[in-house]
BATIGU-528219 format. One line per field, with one value per residue (C-alpha): residue number from 1; residue in three letters; chain; x, y, z. Coordinates in steps of 0.25 Angstrom, whole numbers, plus 5000, padded with zeros to 4 digits. Layout:
// BATIGU-528219
resi = c(NUM:...)
resn = c(ALA:...)
chain = c(A:...)
X = c(X:...)
Y = c(Y:...)
Z = c(Z:...)
END
This chain:
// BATIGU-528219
resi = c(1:2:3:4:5:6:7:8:9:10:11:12:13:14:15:16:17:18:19:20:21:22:23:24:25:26:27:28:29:30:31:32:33:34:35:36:37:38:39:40:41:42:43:44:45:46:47:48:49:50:51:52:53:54:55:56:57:58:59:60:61:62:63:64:65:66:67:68:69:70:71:72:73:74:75:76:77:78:79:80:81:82:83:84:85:86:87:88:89:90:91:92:93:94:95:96:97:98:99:100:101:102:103:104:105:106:107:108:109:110:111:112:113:114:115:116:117:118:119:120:121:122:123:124:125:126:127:128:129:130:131:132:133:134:135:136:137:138:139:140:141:142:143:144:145:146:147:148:149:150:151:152:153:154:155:156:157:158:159:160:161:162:163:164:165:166:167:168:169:170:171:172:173)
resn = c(UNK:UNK:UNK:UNK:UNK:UNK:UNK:UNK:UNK:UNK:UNK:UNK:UNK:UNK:UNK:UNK:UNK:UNK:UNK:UNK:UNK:UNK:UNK:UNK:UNK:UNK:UNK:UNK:UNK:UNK:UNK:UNK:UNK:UNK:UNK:UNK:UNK:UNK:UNK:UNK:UNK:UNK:UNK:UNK:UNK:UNK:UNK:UNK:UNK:UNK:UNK:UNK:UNK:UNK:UNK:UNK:UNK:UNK:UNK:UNK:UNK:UNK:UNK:UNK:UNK:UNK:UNK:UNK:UNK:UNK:UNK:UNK:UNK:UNK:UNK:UNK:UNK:UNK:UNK:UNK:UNK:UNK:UNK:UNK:UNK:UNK:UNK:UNK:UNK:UNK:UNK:UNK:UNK:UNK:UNK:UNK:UNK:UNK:UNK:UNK:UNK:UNK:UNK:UNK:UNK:UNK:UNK:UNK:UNK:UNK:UNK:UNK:UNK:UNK:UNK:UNK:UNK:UNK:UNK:UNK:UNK:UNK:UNK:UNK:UNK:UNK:UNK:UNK:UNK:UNK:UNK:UNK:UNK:UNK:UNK:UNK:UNK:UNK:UNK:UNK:UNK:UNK:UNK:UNK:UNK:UNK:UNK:UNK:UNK:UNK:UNK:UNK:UNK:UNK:UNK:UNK:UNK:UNK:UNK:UNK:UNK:UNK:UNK:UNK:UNK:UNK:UNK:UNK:UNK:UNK:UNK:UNK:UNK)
chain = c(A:A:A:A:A:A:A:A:A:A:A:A:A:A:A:A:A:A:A:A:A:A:A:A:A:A:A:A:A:A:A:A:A:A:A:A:A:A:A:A:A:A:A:A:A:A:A:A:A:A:A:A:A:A:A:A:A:A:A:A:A:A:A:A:A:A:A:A:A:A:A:A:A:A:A:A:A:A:A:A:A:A:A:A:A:A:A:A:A:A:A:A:A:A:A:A:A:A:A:A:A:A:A:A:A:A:A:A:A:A:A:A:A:A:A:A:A:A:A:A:A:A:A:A:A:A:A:A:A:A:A:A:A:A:A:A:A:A:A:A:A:A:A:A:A:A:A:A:A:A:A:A:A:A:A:A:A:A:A:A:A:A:A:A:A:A:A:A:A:A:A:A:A)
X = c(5000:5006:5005:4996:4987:4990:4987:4974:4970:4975:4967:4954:4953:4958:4945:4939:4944:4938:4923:4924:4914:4921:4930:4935:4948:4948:4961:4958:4966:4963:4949:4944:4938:4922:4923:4929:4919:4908:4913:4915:4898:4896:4904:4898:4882:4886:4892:4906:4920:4929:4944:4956:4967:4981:4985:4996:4986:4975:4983:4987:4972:4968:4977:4967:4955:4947:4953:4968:4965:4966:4975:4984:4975:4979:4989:4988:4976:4964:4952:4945:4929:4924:4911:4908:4893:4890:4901:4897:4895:4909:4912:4899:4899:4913:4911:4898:4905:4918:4914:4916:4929:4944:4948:4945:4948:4944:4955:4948:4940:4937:4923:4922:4939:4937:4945:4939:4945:4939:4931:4925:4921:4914:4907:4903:4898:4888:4882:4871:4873:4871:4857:4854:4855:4847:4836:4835:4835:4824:4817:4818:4814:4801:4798:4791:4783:4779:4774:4768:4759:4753:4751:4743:4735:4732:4720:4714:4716:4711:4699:4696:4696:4686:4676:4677:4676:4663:4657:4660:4655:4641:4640:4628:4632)
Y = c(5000:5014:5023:5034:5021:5020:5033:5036:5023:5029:5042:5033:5027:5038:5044:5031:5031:5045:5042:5029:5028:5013:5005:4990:4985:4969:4958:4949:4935:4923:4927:4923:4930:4926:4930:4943:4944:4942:4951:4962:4960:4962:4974:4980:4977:4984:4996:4995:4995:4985:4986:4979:4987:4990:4993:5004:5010:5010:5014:5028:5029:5029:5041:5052:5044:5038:5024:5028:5022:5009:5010:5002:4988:4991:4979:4965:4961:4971:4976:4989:4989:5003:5011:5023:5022:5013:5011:4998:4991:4988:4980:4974:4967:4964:4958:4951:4944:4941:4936:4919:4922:4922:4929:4943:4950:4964:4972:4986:4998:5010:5017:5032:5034:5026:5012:5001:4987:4972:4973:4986:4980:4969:4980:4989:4976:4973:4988:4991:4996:5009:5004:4997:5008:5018:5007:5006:5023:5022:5013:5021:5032:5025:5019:5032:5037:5022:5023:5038:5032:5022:5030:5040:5028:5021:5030:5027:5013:5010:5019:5011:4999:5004:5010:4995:4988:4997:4993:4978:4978:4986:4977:4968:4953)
Z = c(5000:4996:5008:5000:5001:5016:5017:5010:5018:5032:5029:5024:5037:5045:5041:5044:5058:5061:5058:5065:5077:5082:5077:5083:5080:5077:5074:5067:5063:5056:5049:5036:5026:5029:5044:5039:5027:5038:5047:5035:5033:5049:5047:5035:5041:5054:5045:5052:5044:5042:5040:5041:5039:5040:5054:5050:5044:5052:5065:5055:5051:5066:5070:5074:5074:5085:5080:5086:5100:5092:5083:5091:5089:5074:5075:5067:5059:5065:5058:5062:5063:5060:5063:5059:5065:5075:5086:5093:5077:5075:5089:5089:5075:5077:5092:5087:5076:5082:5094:5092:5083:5088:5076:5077:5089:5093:5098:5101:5097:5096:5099:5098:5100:5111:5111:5115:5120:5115:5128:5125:5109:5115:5124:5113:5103:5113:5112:5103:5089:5085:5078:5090:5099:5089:5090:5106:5107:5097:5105:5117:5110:5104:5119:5124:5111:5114:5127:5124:5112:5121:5133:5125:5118:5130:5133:5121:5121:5135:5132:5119:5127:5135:5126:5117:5131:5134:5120:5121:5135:5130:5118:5119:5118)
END
C-alpha cells in the first residue's frame, strides 16, 4: 500500500472515529469464513459497521477522536464494531452472537469516549436497544391518555347499563 493510500485511508476513518457513538474492539483467531459472513448479516441488520483493519492504521486514525482510550487494544487480529446510532447495538449483537464461541474474544469499548472493559460490554448487551427504549417511553406515555379516555367513559358506560338494565327489567315476558 503507498502511503497517500494510507493516508487518505487514516483521514476516512479519522472521520469515521468522530461521529462514532460506541464502538467495541473484538480479537479474533481461528474463524471461518461462514461464521464471519453470519456475523457481517447480524451486523448490517443492527446498522452497526464492521471493519477489520490495520492496526497502525487504525491506532493513527484514532488520535483526536473519542476511539483513542482504546487504541492500545489495536494489537493482533482485532475488529472494530461501529455505531453511529444506537450505543448499546454494537455489544449487544456482538455478546448475543459470541456467547458459545471460543474464537472471538472482546477486549474492550468505548461508549460516548468513555472506555469500557469486557465486564462493562457484557453489562451494556443486556440493555435495551435504542428502538427498544423508544417503545417503552412511548408506552409510558400512552398509559395515562389511556387511563384519561376511560375515566371520562366510564359514566356513560355505567349509565348505559343501567338504562338497558331498566328496559330489560320492564319488559313483559
Amino acid at each position: 500500500m503507498l502511503k497517500s493510500e494510507k493516508e487518505v485511508m487514516i483521514k476516512e476513518l479519522h472521520e469515521k472515529f468522530a461521529r462514532t457513538k460506541s464502538a467495541v474492539v473484538a480479537e479474533f483467531s481461528k474463524v471461518d469464513v461462514e461464521t464471519v459472513t453470519k456475523l457481517r448479516r447480524k451486523f448490517r441488520e443492527g446498522k452497526v459497521e464492521y471493519k477489520v483493519i490495520k492496526n497502525t492504521l487504525a491506532r493513527r486514525a484514532a488520535e483526536g477522536t473519542s476511539l483513542s482510550v482504546i487504541s492500545d487494544d489495536f494489537t493482533g487480529p482485532v475488529a472494530l464494531c461501529i455505531s453511529y446510532d444506537d450505543v448499546v447495538a454494537p455489544a449487544k449483537i456482538l455478546m448475543d452472537f459470541i456467547k458459545d464461541m471460543e474464537t472471538i474474544k472482546v477486549r474492550s469499548a468505548v461508549v460516548d469516549g468513555r472506555k469500557v472493559d469486557v465486564n462493562g460490554v457484557k453489562a451494556l448487551a443486556k440493555l435495551p436497544g435504542l428502538n427498544e427504549l423508544r417503545g417503552q417511553l412511548l408506552g409510558m406515555l400512552n398509559q395515562p391518555a389511556g387511563k384519561l379516555v376511560r375515566t371520562i367513559a366510564a359514566p356513560g358506560s355505567q349509565l348505559a347499563r343501567v338504562i338497558q338494565a331498566n328496559a330489560d327489567k320492564s319488559k313483559p315476558e
